[in-house]
KEFI-659636 format. One line per field, with one value per residue (C-alpha): residue number from 1; x, y, z; residue in one letter. Coordinates in steps of 0.25 Angstrom, whole numbers, plus 5000, padded with zeros to 4 digits. Layout:
BEGIN
k	c(NUM,...)
u	c(X,...)
v	c(Y,...)
w	c(Z,...)
r	c(A,...)
REM end
This chain:
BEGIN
k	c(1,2,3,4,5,6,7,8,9,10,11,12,13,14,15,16,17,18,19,20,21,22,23,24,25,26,27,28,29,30,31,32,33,34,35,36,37,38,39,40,41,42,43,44,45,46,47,48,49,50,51,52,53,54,55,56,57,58,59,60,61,62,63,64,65,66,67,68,69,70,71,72,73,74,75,76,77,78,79,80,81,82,83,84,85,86,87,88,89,90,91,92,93,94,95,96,97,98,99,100,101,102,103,104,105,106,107,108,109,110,111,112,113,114,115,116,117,118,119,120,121,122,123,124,125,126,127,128,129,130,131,132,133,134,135,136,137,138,139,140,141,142,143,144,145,146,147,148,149,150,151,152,153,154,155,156,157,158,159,160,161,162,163,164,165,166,167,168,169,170,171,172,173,174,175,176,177,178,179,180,181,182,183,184,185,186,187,188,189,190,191,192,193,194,195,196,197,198,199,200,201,202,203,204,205,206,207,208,209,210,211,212,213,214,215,216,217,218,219,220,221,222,223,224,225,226,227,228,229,230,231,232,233,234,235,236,237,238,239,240,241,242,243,244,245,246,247,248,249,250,251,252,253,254,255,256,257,258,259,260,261,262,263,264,265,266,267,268,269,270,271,272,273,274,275,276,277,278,279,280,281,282,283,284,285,286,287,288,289,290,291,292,293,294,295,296,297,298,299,300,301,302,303,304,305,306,307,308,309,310,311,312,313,314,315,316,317,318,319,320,321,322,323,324,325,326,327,328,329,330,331,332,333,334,335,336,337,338,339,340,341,342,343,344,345,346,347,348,349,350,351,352,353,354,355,356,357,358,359,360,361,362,363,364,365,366,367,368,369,370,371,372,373,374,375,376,377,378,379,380,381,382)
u	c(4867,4866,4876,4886,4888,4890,4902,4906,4907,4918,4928,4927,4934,4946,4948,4955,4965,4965,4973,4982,4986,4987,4999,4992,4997,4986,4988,4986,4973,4968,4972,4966,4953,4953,4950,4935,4933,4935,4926,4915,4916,4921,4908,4899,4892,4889,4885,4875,4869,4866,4860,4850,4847,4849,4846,4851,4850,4859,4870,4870,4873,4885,4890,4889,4896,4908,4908,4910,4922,4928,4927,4934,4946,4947,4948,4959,4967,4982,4987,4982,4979,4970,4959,4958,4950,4942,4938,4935,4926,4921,4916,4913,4902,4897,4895,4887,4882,4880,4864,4866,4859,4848,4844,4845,4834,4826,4825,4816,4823,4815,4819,4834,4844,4833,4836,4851,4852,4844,4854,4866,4861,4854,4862,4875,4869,4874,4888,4889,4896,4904,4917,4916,4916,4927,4935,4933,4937,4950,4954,4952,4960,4972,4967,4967,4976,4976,4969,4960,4954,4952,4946,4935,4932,4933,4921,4915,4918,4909,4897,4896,4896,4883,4879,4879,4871,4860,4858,4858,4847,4840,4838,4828,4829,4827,4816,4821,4816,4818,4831,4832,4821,4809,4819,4823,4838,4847,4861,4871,4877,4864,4860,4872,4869,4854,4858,4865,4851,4843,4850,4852,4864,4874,4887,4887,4882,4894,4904,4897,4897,4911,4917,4910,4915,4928,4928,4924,4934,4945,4944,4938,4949,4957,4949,4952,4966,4968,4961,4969,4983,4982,4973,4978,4963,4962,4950,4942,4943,4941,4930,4922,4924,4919,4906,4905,4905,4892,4885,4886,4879,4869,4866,4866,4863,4845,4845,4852,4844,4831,4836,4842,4830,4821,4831,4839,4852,4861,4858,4862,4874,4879,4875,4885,4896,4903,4903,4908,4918,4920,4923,4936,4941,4939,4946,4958,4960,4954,4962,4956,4951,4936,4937,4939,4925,4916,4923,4919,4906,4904,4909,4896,4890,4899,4894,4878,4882,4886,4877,4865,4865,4873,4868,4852,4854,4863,4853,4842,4850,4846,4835,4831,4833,4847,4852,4860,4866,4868,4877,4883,4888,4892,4898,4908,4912,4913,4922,4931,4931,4933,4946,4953,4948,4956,4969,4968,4966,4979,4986,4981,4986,5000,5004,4996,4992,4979,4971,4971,4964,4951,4952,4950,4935,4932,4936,4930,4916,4915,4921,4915,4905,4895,4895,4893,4882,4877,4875,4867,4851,4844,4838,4827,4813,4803)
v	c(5165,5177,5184,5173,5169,5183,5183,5169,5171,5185,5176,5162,5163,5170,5160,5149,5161,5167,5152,5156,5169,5167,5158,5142,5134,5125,5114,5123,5128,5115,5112,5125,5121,5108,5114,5115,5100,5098,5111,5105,5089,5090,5094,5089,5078,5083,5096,5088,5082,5094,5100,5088,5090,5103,5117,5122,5137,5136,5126,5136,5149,5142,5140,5154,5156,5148,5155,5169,5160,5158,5170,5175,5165,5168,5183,5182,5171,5174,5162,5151,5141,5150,5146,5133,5135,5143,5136,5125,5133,5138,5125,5120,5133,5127,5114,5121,5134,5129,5132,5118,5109,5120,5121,5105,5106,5118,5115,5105,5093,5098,5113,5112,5114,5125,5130,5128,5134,5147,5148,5147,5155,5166,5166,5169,5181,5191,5183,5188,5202,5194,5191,5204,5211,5201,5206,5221,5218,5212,5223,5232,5223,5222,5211,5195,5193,5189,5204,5204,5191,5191,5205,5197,5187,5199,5203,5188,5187,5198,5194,5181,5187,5196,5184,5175,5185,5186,5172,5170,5180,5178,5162,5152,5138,5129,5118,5104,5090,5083,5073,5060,5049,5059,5068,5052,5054,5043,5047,5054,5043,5036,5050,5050,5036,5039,5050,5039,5027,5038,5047,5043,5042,5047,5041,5045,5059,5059,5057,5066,5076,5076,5077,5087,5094,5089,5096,5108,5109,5105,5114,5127,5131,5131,5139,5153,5150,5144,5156,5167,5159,5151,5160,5173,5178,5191,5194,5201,5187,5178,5188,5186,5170,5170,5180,5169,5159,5165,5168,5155,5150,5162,5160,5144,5138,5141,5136,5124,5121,5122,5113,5103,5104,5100,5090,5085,5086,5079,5084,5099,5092,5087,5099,5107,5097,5101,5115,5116,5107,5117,5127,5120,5119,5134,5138,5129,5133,5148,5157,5170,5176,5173,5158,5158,5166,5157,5145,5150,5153,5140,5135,5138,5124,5118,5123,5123,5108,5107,5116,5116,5102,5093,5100,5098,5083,5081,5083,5076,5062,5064,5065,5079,5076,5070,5083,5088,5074,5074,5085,5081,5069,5075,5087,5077,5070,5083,5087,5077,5081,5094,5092,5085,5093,5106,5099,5087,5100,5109,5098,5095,5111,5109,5096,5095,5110,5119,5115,5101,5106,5109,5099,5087,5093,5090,5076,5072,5079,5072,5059,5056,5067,5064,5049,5047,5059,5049,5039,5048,5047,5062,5067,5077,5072,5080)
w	c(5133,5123,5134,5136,5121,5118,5129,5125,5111,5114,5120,5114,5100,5109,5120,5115,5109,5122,5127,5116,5120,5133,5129,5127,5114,5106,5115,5129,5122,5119,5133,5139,5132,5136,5149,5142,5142,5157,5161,5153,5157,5170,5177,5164,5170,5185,5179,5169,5179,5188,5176,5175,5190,5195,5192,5178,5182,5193,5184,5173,5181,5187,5174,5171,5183,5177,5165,5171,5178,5164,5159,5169,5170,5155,5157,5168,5160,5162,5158,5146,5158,5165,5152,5155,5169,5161,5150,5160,5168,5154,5148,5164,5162,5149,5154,5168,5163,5149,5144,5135,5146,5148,5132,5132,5143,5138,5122,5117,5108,5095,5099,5105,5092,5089,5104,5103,5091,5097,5109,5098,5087,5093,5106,5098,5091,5101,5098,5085,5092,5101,5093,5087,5100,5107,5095,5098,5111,5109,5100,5112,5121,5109,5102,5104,5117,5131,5135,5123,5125,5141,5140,5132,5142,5155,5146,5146,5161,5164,5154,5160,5174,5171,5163,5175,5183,5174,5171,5188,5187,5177,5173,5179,5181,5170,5172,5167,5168,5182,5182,5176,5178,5183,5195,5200,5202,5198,5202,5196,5186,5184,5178,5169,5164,5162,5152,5144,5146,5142,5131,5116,5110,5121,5118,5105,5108,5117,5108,5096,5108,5114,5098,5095,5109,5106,5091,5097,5107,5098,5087,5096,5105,5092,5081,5084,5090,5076,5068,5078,5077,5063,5055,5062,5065,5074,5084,5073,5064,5076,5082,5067,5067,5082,5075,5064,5074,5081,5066,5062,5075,5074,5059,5060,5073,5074,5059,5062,5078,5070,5059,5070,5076,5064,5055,5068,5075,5067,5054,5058,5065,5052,5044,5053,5054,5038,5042,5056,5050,5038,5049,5053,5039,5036,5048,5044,5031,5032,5023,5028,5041,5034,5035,5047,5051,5041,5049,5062,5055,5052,5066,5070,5064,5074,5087,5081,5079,5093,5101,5092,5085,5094,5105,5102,5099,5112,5123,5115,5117,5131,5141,5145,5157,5155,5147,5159,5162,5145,5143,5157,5150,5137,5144,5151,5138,5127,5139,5137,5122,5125,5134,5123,5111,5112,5117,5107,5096,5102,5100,5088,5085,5090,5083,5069,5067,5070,5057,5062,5076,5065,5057,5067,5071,5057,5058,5071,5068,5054,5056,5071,5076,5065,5064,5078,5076,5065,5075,5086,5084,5080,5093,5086,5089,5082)
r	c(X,X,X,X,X,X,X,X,X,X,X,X,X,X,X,X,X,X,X,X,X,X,X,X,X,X,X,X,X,X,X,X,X,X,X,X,X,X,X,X,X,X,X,X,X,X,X,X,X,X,X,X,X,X,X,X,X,X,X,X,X,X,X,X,X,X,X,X,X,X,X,X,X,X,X,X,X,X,X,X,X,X,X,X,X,X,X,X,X,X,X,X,X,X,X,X,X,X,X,X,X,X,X,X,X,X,X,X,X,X,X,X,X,X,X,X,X,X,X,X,X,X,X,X,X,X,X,X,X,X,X,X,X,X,X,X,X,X,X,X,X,X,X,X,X,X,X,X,X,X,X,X,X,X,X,X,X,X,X,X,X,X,X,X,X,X,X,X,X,X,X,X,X,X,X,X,X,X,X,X,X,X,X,X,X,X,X,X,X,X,X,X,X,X,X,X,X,X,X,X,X,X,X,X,X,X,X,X,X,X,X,X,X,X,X,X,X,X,X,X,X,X,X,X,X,X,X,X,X,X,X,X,X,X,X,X,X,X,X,X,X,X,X,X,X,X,X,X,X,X,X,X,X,X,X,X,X,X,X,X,X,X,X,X,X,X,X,X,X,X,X,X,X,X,X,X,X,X,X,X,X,X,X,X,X,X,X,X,X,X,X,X,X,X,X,X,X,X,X,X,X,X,X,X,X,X,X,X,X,X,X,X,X,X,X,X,X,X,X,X,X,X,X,X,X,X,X,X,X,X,X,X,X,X,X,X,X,X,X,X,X,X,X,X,X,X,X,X,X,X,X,X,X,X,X,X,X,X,X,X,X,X,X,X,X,X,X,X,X,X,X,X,X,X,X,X,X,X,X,X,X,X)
REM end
């Protein structure tokens, strides 16, 4: 995890202004990204069930594999429209070789934002010297462009190949619960529907769910477009954003698991939602390169909201037994949120203006997110 984050956090602040140079307008990038949305719900529910079922090990090194794929496709781009089968195999990988399912399982319910938190914090220390090094690249390769930017993700391809190898190597089955029911098999859509008669507060954990992947994916393929383009940001400045990014998830996720962990979920939840939100307004209105690094600095609460927070309370709704099912489920409607997002927002970009693309997260996550978080009983049993 240490070795792909490392690789991953290299590449990710430039891809979206990779699209850009490789010709794509707002509303091609949104497109592009929307690309995102079907990779990760259009398998979301088989896959879900698999995971409940079948071995994990040999699910999550074929999302490896898939991952090399991307890097790859990226790396050889020639045209804008040869990202898009890549992001779909990306967020396709998450969805199959993604360790979320595996940490649900593992970590105890009084233990998992401490656990996630652990997995986010200190496995993005290393990450620190990511962007910094992505940076020193580029300049070697003539800056931020086409040859620049595929250099880094030649270099990803490779890392995730020898990564892939390792893992096949080296990792051992993970023992779960049997299936539903004591191992008695249902069928495929009484599995689904158990997950529903069995779980707490589903529908509205849906749709505090697929908001808060459709924030995410609207405002993310924009914000370095919009600090390269709008607030002329060269790879140095979005190499220290990216680095403040990673700090504040370093600094701030373990203090906020163990918190989360001992006060609840939903308390940290909106503890973070004033300053994630804070991040969009500084990056609006920034005035200097500065601004936009304490933005992305606090840009961390967002994600510690969503993989930390949102992320311990989530599987707790649910069976352990129904997890894989669980984020089957979800994975098919946040995909649907993640479709629309970036193209709703590039649209948004062409016809209102940028700022508008940051200020809408803002809305949605104040005015809907956390009443119908409101509304969802705390999972944390101690």
């Amino acid at each position: 995890m240490l070795f792909n984050r490392f690789f991953d956090n290299m590449t990710l602040q430039y891809s979206d202004i990779y699209v850009r140079t490789l010709g794509a307008d707002p509303v091609q990038v949104g497109l592009v990204n929307s690309a995102g949305g079907i990779g990760s719900g259009i398998m979301s529910i088989p896959i879900g069930w698999l995971q409940d079922r079948y071995s994990l090990k040999k699910i999550f090194i074929f999302g490896l594999s898939l991952f090399a794929l991307s890097s790859l496709l990226y790396a050889s781009a020639s045209s804008w429209l040869i990202i898009a089968p890549a992001i779909f195999l990306t967020n396709f990988a998450t969805r199959v070789g993604g360790c979320m399912t595996i940490c649900d399982i593992c970590l105890k319910n009084e233990d998992r934002a401490t656990g996630k938190a652990l997995c986010e914090g200190a496995g993005s220390i290393p990450s620190l010297l990511a962007p910094t090094i992505a940076a020193l690249i580029l300049v070697y390769f003539g800056g931020v462009g086409v040859t620049g930017i595929s250099s880094l993700y030649w270099i990803q391809f490779v890392a995730r190949v020898i990564l892939l190898v390792f893992t096949a190597k080296r990792m051992t089955e993970i023992i779960r619960l049997s299936p539903t029911n004591g191992g008695r098999a249902l069928g495929f859509l009484k599995d689904m529907r158990e997950v529903f008669t069995r779980g707490v507060a589903t529908k509205r954990w849906i749709v505090f769910s697929s908001l808060g992947q459709f924030v995410i994916y609207w405002a993310t393929p924009f914000r370095y477009v919009f600090a390269h383009e709008i607030k002329k940001a060269d790879q140095f400045v979005i190499g220290y954003m990216a680095t403040a990014k990673v700090l504040g998830i370093v600094l701030f996720s373990i203090p906020l698991g163990r918190i989360s962990d001992s006060a609840g979920r939903k308390k940290v939840f909106y503890f973070t939602v004033p300053l994630f939100c804070l991040s969009y307004i500084l990056l609006v209105l920034a005035p200097t390169f500065e601004f936009l690094v304490i933005a992305s600095l606090l840009e961390a609460f967002e994600q510690i909201s969503l993989y930390v927070v949102s992320g311990s309370m989530g599987p707790e709704l649910v069976p352990i037994d129904c997890v894989g099912r669980w984020r089957g489920i979800l994975g098919l409607f946040t995909s649907v949120a993640m479709t629309v997002a970036p193209v709703a927002a590039g649209l948004v970009w062409n016809t209102i203006g940028p700022f508008y693309v940051f200020l809408i997260p803002i809305a949605i996550s104040l005015l809907i997110r956390v009443p119908v978080l409101i509304t969802i009983p705390e999972t944390l049993k101690r």
